[in-house]
VEXTISE-474111 format. One record per residue (C-alpha): z, y, x; residue number from 1. Coordinates in Angstrom, 1 decimal. Each point is the difference from the previous one (the first is absolute). Example, Ala and Ser with C-alpha at 12.3 -4.5 7.8 and 13.67 -1.06 7.14 Angstrom:
% residues 2
<<7.8; -4.5; 12.3>; 1> <<-0.7; 3.4; 1.4>; 2> 
% end
This chain:
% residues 359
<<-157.7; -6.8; -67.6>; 1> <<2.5; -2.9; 1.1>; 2> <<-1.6; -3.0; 1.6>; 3> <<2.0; -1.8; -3.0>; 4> <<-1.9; 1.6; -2.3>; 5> <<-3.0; -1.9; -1.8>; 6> <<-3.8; 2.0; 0.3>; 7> <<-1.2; 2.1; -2.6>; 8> <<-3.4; -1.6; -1.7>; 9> <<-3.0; 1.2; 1.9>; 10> <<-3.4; 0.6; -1.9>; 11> <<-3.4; -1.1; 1.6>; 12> <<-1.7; 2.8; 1.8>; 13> <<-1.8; 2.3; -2.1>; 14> <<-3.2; -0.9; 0.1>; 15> <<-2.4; 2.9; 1.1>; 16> <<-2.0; 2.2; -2.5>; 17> <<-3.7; -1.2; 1.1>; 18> <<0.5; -3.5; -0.1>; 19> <<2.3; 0.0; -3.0>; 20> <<-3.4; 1.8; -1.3>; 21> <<-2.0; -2.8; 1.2>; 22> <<1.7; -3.0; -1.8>; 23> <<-0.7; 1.8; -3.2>; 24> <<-3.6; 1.3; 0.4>; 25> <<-1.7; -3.1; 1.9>; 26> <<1.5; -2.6; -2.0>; 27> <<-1.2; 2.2; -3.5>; 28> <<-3.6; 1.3; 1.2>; 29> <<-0.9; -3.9; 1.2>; 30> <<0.9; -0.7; -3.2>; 31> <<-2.3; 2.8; -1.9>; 32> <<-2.9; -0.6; 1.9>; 33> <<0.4; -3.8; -0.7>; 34> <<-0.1; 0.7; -3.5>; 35> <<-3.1; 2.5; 0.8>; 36> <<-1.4; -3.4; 1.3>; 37> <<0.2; -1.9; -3.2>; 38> <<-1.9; 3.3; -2.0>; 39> <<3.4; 0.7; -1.6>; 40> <<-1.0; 3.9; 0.5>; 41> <<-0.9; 2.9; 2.4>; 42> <<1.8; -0.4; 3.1>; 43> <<1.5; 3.4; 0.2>; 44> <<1.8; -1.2; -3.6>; 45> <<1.1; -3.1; 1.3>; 46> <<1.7; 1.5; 3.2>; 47> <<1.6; 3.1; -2.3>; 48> <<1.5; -3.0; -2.2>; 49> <<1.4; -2.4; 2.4>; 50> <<1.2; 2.7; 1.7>; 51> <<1.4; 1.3; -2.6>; 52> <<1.6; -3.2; -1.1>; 53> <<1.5; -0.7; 3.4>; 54> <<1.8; 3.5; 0.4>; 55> <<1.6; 0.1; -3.6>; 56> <<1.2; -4.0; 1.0>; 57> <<1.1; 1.6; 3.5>; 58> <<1.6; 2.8; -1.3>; 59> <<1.9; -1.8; -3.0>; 60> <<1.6; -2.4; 2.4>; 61> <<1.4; 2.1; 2.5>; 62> <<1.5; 2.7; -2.9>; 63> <<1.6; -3.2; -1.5>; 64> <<1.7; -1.4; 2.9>; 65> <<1.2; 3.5; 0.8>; 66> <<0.9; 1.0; -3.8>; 67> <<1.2; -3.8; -0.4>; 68> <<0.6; -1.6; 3.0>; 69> <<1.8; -2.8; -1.7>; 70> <<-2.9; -1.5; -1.6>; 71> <<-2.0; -2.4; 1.7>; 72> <<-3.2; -0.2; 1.1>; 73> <<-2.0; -2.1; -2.3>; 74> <<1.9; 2.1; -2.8>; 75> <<-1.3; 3.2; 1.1>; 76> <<-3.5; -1.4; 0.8>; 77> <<-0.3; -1.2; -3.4>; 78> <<0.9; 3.5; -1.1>; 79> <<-2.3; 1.6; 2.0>; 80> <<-2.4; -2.5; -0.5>; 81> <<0.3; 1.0; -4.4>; 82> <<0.1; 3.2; 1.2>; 83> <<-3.8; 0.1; 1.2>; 84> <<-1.3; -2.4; -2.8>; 85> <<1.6; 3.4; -2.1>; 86> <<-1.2; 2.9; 1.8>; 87> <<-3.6; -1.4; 1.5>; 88> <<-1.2; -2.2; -3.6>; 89> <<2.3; 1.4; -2.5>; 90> <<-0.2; 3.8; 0.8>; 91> <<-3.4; 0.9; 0.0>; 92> <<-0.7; -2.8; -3.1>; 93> <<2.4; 2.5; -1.6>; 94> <<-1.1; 3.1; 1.4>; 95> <<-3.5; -0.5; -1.6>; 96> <<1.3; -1.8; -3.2>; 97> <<2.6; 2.7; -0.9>; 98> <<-1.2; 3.1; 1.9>; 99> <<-3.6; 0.6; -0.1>; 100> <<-0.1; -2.5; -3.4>; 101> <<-2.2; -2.4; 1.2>; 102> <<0.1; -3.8; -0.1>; 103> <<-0.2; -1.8; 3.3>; 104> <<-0.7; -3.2; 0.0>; 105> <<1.3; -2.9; 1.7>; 106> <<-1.6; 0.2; 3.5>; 107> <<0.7; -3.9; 1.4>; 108> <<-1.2; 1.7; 3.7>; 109> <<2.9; 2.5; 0.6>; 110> <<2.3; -2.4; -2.1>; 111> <<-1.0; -2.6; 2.8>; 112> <<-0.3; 2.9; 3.1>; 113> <<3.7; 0.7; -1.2>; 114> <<1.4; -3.2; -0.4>; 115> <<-1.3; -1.0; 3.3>; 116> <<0.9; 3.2; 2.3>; 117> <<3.5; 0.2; -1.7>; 118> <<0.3; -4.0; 0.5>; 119> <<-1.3; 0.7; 3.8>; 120> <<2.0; 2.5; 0.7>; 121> <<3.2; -1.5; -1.8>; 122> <<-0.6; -2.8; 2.5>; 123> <<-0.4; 1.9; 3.2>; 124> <<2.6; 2.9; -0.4>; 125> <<2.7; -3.0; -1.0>; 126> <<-0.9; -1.8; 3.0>; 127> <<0.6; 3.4; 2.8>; 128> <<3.3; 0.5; -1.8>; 129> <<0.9; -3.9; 0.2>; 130> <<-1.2; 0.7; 4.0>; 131> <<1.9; 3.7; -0.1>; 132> <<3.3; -1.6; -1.4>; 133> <<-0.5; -2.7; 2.8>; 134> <<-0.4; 2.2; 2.5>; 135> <<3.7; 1.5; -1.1>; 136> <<1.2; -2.8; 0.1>; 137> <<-0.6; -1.3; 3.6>; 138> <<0.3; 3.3; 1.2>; 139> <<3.7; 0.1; -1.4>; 140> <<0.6; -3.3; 1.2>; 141> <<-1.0; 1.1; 3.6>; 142> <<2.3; 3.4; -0.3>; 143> <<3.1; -2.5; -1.0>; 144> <<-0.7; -1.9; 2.6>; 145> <<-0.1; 2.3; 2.4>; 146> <<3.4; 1.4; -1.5>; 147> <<1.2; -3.3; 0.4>; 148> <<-0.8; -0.8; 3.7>; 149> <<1.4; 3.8; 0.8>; 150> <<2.7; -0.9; -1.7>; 151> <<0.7; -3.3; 1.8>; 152> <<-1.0; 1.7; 3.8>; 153> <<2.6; 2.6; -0.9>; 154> <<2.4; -3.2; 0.0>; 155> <<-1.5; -1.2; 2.7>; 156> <<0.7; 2.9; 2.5>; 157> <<3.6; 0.9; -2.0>; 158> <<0.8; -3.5; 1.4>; 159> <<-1.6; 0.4; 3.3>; 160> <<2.2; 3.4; 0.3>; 161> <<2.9; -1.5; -0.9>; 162> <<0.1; -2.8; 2.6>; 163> <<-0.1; 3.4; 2.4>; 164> <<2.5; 2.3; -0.9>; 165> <<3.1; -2.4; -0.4>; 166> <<-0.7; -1.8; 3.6>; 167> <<-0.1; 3.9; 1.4>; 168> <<3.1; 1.0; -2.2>; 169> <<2.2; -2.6; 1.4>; 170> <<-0.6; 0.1; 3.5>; 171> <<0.5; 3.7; -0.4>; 172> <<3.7; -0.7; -1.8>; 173> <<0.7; -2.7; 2.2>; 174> <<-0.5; 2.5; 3.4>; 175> <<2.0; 2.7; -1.8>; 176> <<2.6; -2.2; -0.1>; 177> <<0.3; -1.2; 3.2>; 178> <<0.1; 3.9; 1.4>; 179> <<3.0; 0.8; -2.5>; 180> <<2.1; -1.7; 2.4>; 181> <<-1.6; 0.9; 3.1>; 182> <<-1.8; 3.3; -0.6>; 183> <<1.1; 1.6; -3.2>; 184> <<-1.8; 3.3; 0.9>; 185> <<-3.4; -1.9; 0.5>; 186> <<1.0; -2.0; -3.1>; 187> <<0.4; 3.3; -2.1>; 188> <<-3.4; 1.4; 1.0>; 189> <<-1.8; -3.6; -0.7>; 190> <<1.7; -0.3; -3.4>; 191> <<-1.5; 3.9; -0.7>; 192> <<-3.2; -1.3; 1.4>; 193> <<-0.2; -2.9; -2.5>; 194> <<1.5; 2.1; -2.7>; 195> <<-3.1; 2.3; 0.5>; 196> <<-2.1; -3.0; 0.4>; 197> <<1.2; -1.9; -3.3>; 198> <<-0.7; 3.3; -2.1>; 199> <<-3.5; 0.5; 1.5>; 200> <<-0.5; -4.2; -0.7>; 201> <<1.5; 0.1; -3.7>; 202> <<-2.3; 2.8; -1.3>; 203> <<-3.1; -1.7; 1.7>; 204> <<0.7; -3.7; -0.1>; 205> <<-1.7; -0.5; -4.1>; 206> <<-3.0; 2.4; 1.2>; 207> <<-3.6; -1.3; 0.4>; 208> <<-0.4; 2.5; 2.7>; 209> <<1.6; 3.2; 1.5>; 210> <<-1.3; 3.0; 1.9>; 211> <<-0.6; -1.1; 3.7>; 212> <<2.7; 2.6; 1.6>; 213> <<2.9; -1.8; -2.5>; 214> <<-1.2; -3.3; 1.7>; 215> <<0.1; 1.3; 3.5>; 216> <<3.5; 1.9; -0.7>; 217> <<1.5; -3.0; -1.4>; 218> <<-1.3; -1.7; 3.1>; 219> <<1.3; 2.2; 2.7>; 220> <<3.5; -0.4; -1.8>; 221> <<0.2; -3.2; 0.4>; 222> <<-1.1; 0.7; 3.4>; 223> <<2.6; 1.9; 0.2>; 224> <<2.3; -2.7; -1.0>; 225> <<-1.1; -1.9; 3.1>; 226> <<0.6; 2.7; 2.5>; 227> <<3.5; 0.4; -1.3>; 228> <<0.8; -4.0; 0.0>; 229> <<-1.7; -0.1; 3.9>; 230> <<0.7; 3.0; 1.4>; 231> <<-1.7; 0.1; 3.8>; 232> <<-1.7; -3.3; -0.7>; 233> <<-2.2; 1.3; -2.5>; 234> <<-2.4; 2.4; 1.7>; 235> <<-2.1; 1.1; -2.9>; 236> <<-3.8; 2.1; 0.3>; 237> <<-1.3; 1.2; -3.2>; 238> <<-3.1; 1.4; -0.2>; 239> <<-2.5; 1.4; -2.8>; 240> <<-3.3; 2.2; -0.2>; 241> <<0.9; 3.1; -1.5>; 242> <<-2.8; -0.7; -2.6>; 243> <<1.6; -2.6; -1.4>; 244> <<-0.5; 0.7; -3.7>; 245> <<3.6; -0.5; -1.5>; 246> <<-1.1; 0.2; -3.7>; 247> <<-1.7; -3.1; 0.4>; 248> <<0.9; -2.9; -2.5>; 249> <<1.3; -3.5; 1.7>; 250> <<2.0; -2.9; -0.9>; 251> <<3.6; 0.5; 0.1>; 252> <<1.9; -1.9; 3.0>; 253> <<-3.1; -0.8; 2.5>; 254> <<1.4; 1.2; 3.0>; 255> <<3.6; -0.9; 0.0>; 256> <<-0.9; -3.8; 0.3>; 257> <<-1.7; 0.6; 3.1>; 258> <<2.6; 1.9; 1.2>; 259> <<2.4; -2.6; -0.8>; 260> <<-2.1; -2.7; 2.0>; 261> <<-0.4; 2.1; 2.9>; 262> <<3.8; 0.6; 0.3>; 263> <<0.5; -3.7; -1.3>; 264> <<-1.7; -2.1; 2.7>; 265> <<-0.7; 3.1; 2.3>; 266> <<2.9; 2.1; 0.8>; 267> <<2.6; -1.6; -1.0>; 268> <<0.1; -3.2; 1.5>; 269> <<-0.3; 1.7; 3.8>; 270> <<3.2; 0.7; 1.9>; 271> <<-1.2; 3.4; 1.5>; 272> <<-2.4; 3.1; -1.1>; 273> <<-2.7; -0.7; -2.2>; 274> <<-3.0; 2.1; -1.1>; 275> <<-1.3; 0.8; -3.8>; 276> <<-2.8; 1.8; -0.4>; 277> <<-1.9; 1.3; -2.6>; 278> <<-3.0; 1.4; -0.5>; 279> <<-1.7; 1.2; -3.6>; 280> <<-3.3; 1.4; 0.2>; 281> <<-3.0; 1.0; -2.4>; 282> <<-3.6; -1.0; 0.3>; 283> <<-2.6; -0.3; -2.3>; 284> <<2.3; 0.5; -2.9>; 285> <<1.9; -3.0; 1.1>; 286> <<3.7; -0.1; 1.5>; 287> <<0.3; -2.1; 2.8>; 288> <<3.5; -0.8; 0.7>; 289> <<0.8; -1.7; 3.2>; 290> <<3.8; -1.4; 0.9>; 291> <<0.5; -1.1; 3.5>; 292> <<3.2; -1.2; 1.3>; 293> <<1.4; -1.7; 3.3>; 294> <<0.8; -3.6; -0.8>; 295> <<1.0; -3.0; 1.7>; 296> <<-1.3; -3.1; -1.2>; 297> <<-3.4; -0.8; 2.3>; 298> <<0.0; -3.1; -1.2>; 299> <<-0.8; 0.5; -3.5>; 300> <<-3.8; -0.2; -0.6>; 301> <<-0.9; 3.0; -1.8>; 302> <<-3.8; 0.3; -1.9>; 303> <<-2.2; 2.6; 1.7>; 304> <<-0.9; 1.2; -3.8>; 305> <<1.5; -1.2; -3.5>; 306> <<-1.4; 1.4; -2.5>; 307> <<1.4; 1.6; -3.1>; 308> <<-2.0; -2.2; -2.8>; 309> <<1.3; -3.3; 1.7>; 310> <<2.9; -1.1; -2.6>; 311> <<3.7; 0.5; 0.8>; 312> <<0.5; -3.8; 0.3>; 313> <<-2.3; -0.5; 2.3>; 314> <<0.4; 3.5; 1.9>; 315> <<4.0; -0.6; 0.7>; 316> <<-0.8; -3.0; 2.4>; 317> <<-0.6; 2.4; 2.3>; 318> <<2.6; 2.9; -1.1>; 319> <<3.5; 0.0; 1.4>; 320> <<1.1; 0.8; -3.6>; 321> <<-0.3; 0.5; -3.6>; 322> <<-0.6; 3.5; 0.6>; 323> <<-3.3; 0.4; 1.5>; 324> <<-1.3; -3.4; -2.3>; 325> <<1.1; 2.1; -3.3>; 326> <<-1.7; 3.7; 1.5>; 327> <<-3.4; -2.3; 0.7>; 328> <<0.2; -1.8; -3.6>; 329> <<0.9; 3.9; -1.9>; 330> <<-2.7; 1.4; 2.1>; 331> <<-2.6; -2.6; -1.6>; 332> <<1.1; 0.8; -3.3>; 333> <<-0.3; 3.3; 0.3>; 334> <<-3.4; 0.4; 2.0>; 335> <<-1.6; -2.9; 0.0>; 336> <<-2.2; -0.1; 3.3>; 337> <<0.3; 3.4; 0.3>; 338> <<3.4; -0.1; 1.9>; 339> <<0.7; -1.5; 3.6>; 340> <<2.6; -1.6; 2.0>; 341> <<0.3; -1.3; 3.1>; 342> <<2.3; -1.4; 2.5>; 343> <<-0.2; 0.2; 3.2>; 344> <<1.6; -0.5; 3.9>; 345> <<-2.0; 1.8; 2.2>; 346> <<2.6; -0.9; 3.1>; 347> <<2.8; -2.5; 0.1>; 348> <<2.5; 2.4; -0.7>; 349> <<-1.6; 2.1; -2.5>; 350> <<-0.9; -0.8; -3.6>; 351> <<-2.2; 2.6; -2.4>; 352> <<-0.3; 0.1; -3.7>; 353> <<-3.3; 1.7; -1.1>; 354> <<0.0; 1.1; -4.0>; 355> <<-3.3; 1.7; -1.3>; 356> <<-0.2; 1.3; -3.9>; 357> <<-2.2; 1.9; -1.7>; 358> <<1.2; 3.3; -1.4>; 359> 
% end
């Protein structure tokens, strides 16, 4: 099912057996031995009737609504509600009149026990419907909701996606460019690279989440990217445990962004060598990810921990860029509290990223 498309109606719970027992016999017998109280007859006969009474009123109503489920429910109260004046005062007055040719006589106590019960239970069984067909309805109202807000956090991280790729795309363009005239070899490779990159991206980019080993090979070819545009500047270290379960579902584009920052404000702005490691491991059925890179800005103050559920606008006052602001706000989305992320500079000259996720 598309996110665009609308939710199917949802019916209340079914309702188990012994309780759905239970709100016809209490409700009946209470009213039987009542009746038992005011000398209308023996109390096993007043139990058998109201009983009685309440199952042919139970059992009327719920083959209407399935055999008509366009009538409403006074309408098929009322019909069951004739339908046990028939059966429980008219049938046995006819049984004994027509059958067994005797003449009954008006009896005003089961006219009265009849009325009553039928009136009772008329009452009671249109009142749990009324509260059933409620219950339908709030419970549809939350499932739309719910629809809707997945719907709108879908946006939400589309958007957040969006702001990443293009700012990756054009730098990527823009360095190919520069090498045509300079490098073409190098330029050649890079353009394959992204070629390779950009096919990977397209089938991935609409996805709510892809198999962890697509996320890390898309990762490692943008790495790759790097490597080609720095050459012996970039000295990269790469390193995963072996029981890494690559099945695993994640968000699409997570690492990149970090990547991106590291080479950003890390590598890139040094004139000689710099280092960029990283290191994916699996504990606890978590992945830690941690990104460290050489930098050289000491005098930016860097937060021993941010964390993940602190929003993006607030969060980027202490990023170097839109990339790690975006990561921190689609890691919220997507896992609440469940998902960390911290920055920190454990030297002057070194800055690590630290990612934890559930998988």
């Amino acid at each position: 099912m598309s996110s665009d498309t609308p939710p199917a109606p949802c019916d209340a719970p079914a309702m188990p057996w012994w309780r759905d027992t239970l709100t016809l016999v209490v409700p009946c017998s209470a009213l039987g031995l009542l009746f038992w109280l005011f000398g209308m007859g023996p109390w096993w006969m007043q139990l058998l009737i109201a009983n009685g009474i309440g199952l042919t009123m139970r059992s009327s109503i719920r083959w209407q609504q399935r055999r008509f489920p366009s009538l409403s429910m006074l309408h098929n109260t009322l019909l069951a509600l004739l339908l046990v004046v028939v059966l429980w005062y008219g049938g046995p007055t006819l049984y004994f009149s027509w059958y067994l040719d005797h003449q009954v006589a008006v009896n005003p106590t089961m006219v009265v026990i009849v009325v009553l019960v039928s009136a009772a239970m008329t009452y009671f069984y249109y009142l749990l419907e009324q509260k059933h067909a409620l219950k339908q309805a709030l419970i549809q109202a939350e499932l739309t909701q719910t629809q809707q807000e997945k719907q709108l956090l879908q946006q939400q991280l589309r958007l957040l996606q969006s702001q990443i790729e293009p700012h990756f795309l054009f730098n990527t363009l823009a360095n190919i460019q520069a090498l045509i005239r300079v490098e073409p070899k190098q330029a050649s490779q890079m353009l394959a690279a992204l070629t390779t990159l950009l096919r990977q991206s397209l089938s991935q980019s609409r996805a709510e989440q892809i198999f962890l080993a697509d996320e890390l090979a898309f990762s490692r070819a943008y790495l790759q990217i790097q490597q080609i545009r720095f050459g012996d500047r970039l000295q990269l270290d790469w390193q995963q445990d072996d029981g890494l379960p690559l099945d695993a579902l994640v968000p699409p584009v997570m690492l990149q962004p970090l990547l991106e920052n590291a080479m950003q404000h890390g590598i890139e702005p040094r004139r000689g060598e710099g280092r960029l490691c990283v290191s994916l491991r699996y504990q606890s059925q978590r992945l830690i990810c941690t990104i460290g890179n050489d930098t050289v800005a000491p005098d930016v103050t860097v937060p021993s921990s941010t964390p993940a559920q602190q929003p993006a606008s607030e969060a980027s006052r202490h990023d170097h860029g839109i990339g790690l602001a975006n990561t921190r706000e689609r890691l919220r989305q997507h896992y609440g509290e469940a998902a960390r992320l911290e920055l920190t500079r454990p030297s002057e000259t070194w800055v690590e990223v630290v990612m934890e996720i559930p998988l």
